[in-house]
Every structure is written in C-alpha cells, then in structure tokens.
C-alpha positions as CSV (number, residue, x, y, z in Angstrom):
1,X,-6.7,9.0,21.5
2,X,-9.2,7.2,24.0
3,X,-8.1,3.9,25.7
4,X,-10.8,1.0,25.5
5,X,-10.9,-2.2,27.5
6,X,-11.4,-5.7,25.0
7,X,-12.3,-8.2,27.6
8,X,-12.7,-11.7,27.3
9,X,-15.6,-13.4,28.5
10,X,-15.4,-17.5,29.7
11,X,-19.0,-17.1,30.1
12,X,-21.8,-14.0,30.6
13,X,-21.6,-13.7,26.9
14,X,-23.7,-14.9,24.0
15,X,-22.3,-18.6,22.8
16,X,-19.5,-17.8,20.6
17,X,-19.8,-20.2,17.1
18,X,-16.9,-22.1,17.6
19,X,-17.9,-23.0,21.5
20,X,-15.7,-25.6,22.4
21,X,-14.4,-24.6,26.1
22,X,-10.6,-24.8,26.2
23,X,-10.2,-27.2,28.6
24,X,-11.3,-29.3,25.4
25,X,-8.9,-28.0,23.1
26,X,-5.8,-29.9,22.0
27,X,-2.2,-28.1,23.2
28,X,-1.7,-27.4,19.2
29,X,-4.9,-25.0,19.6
30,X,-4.1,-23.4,22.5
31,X,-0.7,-23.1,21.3
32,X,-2.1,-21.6,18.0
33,X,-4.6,-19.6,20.0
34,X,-1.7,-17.8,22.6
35,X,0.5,-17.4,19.5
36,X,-3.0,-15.2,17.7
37,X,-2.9,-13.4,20.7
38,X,0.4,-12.7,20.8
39,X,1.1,-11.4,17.2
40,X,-2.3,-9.3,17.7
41,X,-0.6,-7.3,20.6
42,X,3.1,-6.7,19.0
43,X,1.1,-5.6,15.4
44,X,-0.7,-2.9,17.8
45,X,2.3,-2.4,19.9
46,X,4.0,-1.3,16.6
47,X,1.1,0.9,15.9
48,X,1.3,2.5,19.4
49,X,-2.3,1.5,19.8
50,X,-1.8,-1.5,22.4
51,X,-0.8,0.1,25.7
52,X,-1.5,-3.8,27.9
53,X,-3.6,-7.2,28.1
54,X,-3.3,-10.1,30.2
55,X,-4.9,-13.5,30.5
56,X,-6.1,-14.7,33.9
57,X,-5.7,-17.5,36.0
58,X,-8.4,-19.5,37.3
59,X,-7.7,-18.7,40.8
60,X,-9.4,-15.8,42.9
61,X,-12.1,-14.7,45.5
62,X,-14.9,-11.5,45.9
63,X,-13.5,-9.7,48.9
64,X,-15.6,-6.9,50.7
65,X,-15.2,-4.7,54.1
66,X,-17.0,-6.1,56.5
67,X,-17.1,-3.4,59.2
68,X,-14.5,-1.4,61.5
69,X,-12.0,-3.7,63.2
70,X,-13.2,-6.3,61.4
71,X,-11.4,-9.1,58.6
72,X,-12.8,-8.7,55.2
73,X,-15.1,-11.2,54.1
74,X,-14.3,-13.7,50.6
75,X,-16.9,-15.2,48.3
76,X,-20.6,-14.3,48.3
77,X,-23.8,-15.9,46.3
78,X,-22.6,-14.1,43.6
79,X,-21.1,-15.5,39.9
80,X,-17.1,-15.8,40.4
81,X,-15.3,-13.5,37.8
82,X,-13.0,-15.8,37.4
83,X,-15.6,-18.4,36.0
84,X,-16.6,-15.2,34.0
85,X,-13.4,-13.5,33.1
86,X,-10.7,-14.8,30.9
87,X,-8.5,-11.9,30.1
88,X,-8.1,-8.2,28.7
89,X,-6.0,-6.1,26.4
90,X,-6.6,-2.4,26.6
91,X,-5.7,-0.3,23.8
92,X,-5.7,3.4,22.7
93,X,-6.9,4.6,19.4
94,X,-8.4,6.9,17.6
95,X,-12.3,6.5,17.8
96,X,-14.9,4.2,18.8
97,X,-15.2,2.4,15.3
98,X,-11.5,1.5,15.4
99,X,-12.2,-0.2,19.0
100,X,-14.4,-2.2,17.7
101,X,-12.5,-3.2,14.5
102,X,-10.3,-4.8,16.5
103,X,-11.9,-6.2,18.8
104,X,-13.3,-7.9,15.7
105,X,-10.2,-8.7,14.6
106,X,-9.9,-10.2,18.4
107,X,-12.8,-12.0,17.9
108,X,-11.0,-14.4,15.2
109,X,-8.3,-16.1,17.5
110,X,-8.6,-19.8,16.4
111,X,-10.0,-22.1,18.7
112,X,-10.9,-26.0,18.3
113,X,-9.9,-27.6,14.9
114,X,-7.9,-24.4,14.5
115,X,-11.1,-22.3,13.3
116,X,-11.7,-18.9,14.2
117,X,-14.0,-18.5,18.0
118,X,-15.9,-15.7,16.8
119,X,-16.4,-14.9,20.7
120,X,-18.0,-12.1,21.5
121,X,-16.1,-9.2,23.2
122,X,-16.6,-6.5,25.6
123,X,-15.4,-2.8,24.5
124,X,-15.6,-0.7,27.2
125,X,-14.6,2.9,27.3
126,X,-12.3,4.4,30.4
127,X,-13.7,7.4,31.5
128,X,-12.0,10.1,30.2
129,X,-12.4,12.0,34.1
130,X,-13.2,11.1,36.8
131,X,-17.4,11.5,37.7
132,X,-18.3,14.1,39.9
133,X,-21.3,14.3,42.7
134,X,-23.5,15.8,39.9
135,X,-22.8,13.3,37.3
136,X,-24.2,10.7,40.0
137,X,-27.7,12.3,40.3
C-alpha cells in the first residue's frame, strides 16, 4: 500500500464549477458539506484505506530561522497557506489510479445550492524513503 496526500485548495487551483467561496454558503451547505466529508472518511476508515485528514483554521504565519542567537522571523511577501490551504485527508491504497478515484470522489462534496464543487484536488505521493545526497544531484 502507498499513502497519498488529497489536499484541499482555497485557492492556487483552477476555479472549481461550483465556485461559490464558503463564506457564501448557507449553514445547511456547510453542514451538508462537513457531513460529505465526514461519511467519506468512516467509508475508507472501514476499508482500512483512510489513515487521517483535517480541515484548517484560518489562522497561521510563515516562520523561518533568522540566524544564531536570533528570534525567528513570521510572514514574508509570500502567498499565506492558510489563504491557500483548506485541509487534507491522507489515505493508503493500493495504486496510483485508486488515489485518484477518490480523490474524485472527494471532489463531489456538495457546496452552494447543495450541488457537487467539482474542486480540484492535489494527490501527492509520500516518499516511500527518504532522498539521499545522490538523489539531489
């Protein structure tokens, strides 16, 4: 089994066809959405294939060393994940093609007027070690 990371884009992505932001939706649709969610990950939980997924908050800063003996800097001129990022659910199965079934199946979580997003998802493969110096150059 490989593990794959679905993630959830607020932004970065191509315009899903249902592109109504949630701060838009009604409490019903997000209600209806979380509750999608929800029966997605116990269906995979009972097929051993979800192993975790969580949504963010809004909250949250770029941190980065800054030198010796010296407090780590926060926030840069860079996009903030968390405009980016709005959650994840890694799972373990099979093969590639089955990743991206579900993430298909992902995909459909109803948003405004109760229809289906059809947001676009990342799959992204972990590494299955860890690279060396030579897989660098």
């Amino acid at each position: 089994m490989a593990k794959y990371l679905l993630l959830k884009h607020y932004r970065g992505a191509p315009a899903a066809v249902n592109d109504v932001p949630m701060d838009q939706w009604t409490p019903e649709e997000i209600s209806a959405h979380v509750q999608y969610m929800n029966d997605f990950a116990a269906r995979l939980e009972k097929t051993g294939e979800f192993v975790d997924g969580q949504a963010l908050a809004p909250e949250g800063a770029w941190v980065r060393y800054d030198g010796e003996g010296r407090p780590p800097v926060t926030d840069g001129p860079f996009a903030e994940t968390k405009d980016l990022i709005a959650g994840w659910m890694v799972i373990d199965v099979d093969t590639y093609e089955r990743a991206v079934e579900l993430a298909g199946e992902l995909s459909a979580a109803p948003g405004a007027g109760g229809k289906p997003i059809h947001e676009w998802l990342e799959v992204r493969p972990f590494l299955a070690a860890h690279p060396t110096i030579s897989d660098c150059h």
